[in-house]
C-alpha atoms as an extended CHARMM CRD file, in Angstrom:
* protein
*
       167  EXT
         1         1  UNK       CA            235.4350000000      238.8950000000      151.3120000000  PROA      1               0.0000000000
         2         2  UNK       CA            234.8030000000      240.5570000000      154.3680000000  PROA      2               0.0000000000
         3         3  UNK       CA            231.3730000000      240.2510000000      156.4340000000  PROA      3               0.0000000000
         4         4  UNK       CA            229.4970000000      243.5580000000      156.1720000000  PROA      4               0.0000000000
         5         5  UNK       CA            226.4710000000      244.6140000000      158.3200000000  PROA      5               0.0000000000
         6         6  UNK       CA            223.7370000000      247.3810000000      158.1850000000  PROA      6               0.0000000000
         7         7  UNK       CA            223.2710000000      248.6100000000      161.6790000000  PROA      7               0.0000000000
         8         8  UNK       CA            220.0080000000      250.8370000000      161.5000000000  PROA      8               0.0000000000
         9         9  UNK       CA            221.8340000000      253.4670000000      163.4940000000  PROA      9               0.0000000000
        10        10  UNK       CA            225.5200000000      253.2980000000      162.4900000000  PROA      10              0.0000000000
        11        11  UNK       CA            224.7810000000      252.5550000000      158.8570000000  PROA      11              0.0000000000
        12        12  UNK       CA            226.3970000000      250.5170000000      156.5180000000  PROA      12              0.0000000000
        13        13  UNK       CA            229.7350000000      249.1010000000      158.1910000000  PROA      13              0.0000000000
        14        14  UNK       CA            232.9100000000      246.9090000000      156.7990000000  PROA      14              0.0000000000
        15        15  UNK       CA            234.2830000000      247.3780000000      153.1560000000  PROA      15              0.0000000000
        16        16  UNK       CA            232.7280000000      246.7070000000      149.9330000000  PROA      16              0.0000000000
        17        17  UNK       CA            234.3010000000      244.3680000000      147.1640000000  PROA      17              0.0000000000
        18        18  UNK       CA            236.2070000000      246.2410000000      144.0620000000  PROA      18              0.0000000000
        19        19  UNK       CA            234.0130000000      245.9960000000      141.2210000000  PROA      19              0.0000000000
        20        20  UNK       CA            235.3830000000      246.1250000000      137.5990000000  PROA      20              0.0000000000
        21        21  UNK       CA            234.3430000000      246.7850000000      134.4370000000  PROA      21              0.0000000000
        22        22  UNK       CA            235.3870000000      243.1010000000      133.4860000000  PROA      22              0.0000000000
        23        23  UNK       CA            232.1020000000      241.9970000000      135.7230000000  PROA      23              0.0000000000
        24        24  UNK       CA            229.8800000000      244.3980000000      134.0040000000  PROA      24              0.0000000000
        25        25  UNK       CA            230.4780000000      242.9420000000      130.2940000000  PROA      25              0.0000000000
        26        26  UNK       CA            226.9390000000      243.1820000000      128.8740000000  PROA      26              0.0000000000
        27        27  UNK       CA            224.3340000000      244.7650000000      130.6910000000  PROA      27              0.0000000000
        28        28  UNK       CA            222.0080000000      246.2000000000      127.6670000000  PROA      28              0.0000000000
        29        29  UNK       CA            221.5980000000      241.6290000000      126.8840000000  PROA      29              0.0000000000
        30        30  UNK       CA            217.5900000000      241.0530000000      126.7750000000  PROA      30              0.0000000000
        31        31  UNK       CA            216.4980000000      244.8650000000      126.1840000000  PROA      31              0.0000000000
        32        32  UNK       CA            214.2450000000      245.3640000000      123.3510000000  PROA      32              0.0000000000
        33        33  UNK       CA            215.6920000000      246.9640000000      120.1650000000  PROA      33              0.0000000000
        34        34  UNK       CA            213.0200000000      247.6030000000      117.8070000000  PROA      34              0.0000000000
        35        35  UNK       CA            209.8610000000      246.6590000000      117.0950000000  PROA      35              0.0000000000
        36        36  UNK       CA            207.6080000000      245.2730000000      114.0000000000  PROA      36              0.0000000000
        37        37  UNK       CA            203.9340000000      244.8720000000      113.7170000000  PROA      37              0.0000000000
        38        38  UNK       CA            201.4320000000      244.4400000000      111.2700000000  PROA      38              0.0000000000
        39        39  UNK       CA            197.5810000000      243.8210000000      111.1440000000  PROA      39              0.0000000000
        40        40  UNK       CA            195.2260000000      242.9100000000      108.3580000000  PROA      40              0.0000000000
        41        41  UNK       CA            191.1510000000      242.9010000000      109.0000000000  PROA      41              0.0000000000
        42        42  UNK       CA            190.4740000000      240.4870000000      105.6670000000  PROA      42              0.0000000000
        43        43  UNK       CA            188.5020000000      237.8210000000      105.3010000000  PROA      43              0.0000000000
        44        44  UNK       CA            190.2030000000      235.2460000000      103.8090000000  PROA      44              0.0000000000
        45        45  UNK       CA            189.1020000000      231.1670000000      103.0390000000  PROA      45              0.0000000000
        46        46  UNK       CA            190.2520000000      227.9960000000      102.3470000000  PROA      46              0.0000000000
        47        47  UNK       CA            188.7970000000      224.9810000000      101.0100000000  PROA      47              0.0000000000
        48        48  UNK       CA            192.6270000000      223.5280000000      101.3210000000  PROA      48              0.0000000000
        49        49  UNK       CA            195.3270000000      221.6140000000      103.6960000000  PROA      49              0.0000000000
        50        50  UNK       CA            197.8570000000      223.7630000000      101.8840000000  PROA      50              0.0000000000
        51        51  UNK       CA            198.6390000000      227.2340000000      103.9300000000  PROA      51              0.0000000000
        52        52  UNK       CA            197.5140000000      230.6350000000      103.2750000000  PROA      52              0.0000000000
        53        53  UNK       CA            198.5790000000      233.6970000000      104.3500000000  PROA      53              0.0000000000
        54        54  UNK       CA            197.5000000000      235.6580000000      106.7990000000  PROA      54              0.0000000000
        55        55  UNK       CA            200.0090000000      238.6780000000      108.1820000000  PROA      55              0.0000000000
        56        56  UNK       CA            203.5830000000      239.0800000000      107.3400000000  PROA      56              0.0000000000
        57        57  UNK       CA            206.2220000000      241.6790000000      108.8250000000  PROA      57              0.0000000000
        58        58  UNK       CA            209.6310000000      241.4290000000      108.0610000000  PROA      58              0.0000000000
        59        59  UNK       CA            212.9510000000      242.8890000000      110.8090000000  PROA      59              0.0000000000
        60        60  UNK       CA            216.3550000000      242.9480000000      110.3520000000  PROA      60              0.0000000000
        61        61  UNK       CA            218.4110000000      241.8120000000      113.0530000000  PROA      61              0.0000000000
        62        62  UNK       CA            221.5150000000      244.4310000000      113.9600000000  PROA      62              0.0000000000
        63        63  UNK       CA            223.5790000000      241.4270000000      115.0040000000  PROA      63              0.0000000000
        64        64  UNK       CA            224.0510000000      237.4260000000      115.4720000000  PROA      64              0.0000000000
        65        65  UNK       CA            223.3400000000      236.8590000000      118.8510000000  PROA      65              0.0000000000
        66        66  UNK       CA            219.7010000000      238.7840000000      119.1250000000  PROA      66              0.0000000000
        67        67  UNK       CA            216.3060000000      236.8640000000      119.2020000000  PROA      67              0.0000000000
        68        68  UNK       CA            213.5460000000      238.0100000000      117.7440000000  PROA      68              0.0000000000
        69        69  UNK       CA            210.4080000000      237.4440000000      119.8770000000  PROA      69              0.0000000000
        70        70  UNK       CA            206.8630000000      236.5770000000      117.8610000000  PROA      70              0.0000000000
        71        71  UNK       CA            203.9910000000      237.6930000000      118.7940000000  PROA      71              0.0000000000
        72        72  UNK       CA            200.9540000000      236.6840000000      116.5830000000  PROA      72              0.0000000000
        73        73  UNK       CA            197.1750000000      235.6550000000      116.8560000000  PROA      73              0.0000000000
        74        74  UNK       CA            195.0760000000      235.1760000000      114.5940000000  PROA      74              0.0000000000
        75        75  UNK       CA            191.2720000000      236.2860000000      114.7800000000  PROA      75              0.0000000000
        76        76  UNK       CA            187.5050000000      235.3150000000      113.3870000000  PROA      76              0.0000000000
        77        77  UNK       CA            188.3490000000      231.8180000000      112.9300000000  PROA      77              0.0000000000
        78        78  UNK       CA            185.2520000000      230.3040000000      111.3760000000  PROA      78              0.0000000000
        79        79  UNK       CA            184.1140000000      227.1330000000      109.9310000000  PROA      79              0.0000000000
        80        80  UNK       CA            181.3620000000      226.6530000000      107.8400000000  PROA      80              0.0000000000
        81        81  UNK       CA            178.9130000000      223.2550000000      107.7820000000  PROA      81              0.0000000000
        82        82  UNK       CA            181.1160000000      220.7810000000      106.8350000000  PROA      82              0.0000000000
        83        83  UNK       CA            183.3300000000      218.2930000000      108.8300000000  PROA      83              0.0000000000
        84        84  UNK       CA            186.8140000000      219.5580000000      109.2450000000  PROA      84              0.0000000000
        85        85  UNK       CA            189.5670000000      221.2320000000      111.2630000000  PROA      85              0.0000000000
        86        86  UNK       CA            191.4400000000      224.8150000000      110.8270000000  PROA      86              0.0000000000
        87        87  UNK       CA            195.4790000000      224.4960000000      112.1100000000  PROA      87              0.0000000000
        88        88  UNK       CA            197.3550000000      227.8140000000      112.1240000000  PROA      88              0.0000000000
        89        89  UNK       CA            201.3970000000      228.5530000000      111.8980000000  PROA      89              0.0000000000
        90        90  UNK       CA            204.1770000000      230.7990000000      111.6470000000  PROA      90              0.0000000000
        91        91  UNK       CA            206.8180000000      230.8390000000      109.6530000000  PROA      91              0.0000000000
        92        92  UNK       CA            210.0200000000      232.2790000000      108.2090000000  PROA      92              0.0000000000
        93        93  UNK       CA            209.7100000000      230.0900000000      104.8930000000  PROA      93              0.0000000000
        94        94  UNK       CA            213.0060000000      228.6570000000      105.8470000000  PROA      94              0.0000000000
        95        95  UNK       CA            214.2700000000      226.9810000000      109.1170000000  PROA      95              0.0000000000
        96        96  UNK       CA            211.5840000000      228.8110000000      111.7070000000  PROA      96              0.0000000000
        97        97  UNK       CA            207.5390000000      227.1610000000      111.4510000000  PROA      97              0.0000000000
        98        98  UNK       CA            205.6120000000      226.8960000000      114.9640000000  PROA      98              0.0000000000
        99        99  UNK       CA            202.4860000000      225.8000000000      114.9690000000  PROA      99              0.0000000000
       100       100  UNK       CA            199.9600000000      227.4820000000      117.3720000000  PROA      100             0.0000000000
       101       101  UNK       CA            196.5510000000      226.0280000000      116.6480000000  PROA      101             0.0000000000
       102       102  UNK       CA            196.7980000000      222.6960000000      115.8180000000  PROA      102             0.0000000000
       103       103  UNK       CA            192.9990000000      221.4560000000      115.8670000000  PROA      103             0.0000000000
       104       104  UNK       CA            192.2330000000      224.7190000000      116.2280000000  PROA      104             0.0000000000
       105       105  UNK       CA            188.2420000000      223.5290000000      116.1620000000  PROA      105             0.0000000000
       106       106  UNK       CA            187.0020000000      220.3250000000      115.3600000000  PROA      106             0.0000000000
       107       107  UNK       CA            182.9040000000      219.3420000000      114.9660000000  PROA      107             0.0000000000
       108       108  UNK       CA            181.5350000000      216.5670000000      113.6620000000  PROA      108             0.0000000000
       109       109  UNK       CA            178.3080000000      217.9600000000      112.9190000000  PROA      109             0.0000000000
       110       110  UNK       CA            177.4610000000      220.1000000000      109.8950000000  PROA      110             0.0000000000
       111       111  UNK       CA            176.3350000000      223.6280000000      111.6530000000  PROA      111             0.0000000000
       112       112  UNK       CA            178.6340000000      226.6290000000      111.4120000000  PROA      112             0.0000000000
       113       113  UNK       CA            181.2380000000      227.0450000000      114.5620000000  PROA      113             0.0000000000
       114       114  UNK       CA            182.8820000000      230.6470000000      115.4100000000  PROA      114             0.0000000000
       115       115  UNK       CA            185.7170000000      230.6530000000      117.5820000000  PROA      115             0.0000000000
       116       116  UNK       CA            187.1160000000      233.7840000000      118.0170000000  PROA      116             0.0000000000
       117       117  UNK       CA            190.9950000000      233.8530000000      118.1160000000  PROA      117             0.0000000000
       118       118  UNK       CA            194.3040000000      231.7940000000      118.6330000000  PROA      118             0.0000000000
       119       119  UNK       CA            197.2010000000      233.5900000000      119.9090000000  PROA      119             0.0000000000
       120       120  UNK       CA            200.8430000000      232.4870000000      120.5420000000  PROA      120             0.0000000000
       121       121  UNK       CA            204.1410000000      233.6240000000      121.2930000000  PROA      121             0.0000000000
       122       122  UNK       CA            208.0360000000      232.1190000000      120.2400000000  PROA      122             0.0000000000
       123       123  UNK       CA            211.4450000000      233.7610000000      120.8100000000  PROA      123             0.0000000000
       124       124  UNK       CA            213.5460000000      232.6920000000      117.9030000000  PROA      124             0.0000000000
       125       125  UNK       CA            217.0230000000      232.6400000000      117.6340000000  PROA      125             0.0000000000
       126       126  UNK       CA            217.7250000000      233.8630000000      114.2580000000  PROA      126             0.0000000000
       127       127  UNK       CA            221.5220000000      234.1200000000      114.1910000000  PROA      127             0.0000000000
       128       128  UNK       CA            221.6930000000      236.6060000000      111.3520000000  PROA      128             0.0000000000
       129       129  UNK       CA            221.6700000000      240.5580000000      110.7150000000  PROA      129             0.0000000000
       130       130  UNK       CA            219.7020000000      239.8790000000      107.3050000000  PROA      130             0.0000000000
       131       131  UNK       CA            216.4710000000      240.5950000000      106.9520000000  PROA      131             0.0000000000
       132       132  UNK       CA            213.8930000000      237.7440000000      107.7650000000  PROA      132             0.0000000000
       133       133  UNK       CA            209.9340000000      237.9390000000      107.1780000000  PROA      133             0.0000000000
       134       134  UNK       CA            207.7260000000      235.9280000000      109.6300000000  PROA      134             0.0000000000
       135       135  UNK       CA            204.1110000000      234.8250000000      108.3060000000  PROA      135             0.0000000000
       136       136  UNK       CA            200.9760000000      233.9100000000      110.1110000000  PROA      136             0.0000000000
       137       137  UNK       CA            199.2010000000      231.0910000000      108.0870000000  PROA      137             0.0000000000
       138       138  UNK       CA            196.2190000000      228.6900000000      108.2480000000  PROA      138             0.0000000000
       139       139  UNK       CA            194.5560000000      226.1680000000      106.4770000000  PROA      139             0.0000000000
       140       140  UNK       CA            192.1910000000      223.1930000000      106.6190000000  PROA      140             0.0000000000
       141       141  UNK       CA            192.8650000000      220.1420000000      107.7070000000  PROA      141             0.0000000000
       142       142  UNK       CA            189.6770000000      218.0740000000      106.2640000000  PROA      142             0.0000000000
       143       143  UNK       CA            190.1010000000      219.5430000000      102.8780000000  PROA      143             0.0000000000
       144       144  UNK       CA            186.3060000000      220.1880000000      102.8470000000  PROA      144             0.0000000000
       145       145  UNK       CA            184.3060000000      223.1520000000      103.4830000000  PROA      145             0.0000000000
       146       146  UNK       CA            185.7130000000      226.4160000000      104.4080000000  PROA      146             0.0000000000
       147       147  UNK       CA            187.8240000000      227.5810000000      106.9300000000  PROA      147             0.0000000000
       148       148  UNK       CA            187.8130000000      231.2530000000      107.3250000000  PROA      148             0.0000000000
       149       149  UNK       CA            189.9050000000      233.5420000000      109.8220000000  PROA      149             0.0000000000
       150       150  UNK       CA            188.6460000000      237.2250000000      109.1680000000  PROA      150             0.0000000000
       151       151  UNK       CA            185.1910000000      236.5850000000      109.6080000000  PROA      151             0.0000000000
       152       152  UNK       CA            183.4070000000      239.3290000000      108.1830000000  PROA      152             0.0000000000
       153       153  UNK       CA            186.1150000000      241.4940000000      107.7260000000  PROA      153             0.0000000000
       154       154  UNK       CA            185.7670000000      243.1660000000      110.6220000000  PROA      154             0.0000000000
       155       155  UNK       CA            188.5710000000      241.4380000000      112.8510000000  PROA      155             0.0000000000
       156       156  UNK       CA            192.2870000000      241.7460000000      113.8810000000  PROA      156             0.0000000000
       157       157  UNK       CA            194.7070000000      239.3920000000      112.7590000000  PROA      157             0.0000000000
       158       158  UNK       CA            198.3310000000      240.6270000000      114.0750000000  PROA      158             0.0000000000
       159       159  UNK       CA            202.0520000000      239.7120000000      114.0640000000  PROA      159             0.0000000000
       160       160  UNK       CA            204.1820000000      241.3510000000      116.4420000000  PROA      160             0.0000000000
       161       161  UNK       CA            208.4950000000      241.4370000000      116.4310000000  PROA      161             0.0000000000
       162       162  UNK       CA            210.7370000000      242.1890000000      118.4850000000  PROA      162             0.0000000000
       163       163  UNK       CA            214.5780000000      242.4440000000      118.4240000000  PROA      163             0.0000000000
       164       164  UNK       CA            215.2410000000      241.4200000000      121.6380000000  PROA      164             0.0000000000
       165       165  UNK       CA            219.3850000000      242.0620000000      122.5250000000  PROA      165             0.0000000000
       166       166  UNK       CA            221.4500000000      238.7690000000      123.3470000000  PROA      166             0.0000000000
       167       167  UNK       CA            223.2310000000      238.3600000000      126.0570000000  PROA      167             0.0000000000
């Protein structure tokens, strides 16, 4: 390839390689498609270590090779006087579960503890063009007392998803 140099006063000098279309095969890989989101403000408890639902929103890949980036949090996690952990997930229900608050809080006394939120992000690689539904979850891991997210119904738990184009 031949040198080429910018002379401030002469400009750009020497010849520039041939480009072809064969170099340029996918320039659109990592732009985002389309985007999901839900939100729910309720309060909801748990006494359990089994999950509960939280926020679901479902997106339908347009082909294989796209990832689907998830965006969730979860907010007004609360625990009331007991001993006892909350742990929060997401999930597809099928080969996709992340956990992103694992311990979320932990006390051994027997007041009431706010926290406030857990957030997270994942990029999946979902390798189909069928529909799939992600779910934020929580439960408790002391299966005593309640864990609550929602506190007061007056808070924002989201899910966020994008269709993010492969590459």
């Amino acid at each position: 390839m031949p040198l080429i140099k910018l002379n401030a006063t002469q400009g750009l000098t020497g010849t520039l390689p041939a480009v072809s279309g064969a170099n340029l095969t996918n320039i659109d890989g990592g732009k985002v498609l389309q985007v999901v989101s839900a939100t729910d403000t309720t309060e909801r408890s748990t006494t359990s270590n089994s999950f509960v639902d939280i926020v679901s929103a479902s997106i339908t890949p347009s082909s294989t090779s796209n990832k689907i980036l998830i965006i969730c949090g979860i907010a007004g996690i609360r625990r009331d006087n007991s001993l006892g952990y909350i742990s929060a997930r997401v999930t597809d229900g099928a080969s996709f579960t992340k956990k992103f608050g694992h311990a979320i809080m932990y006390d051994a006394g027997t007041s009431y503890i706010r926290l406030g939120t857990a957030n997270a992000s994942f990029l999946h690689d979902a390798n189909t063009t069928s529909a799939k539904t992600y779910t934020v979850q929580f439960n408790n891991n002391r299966d005593s007392g309640n864990a609550i997210v929602g506190d007061n119904g007056d808070c924002n738990s989201t899910i966020t998803l994008m269709e993010i184009a492969g590459w």
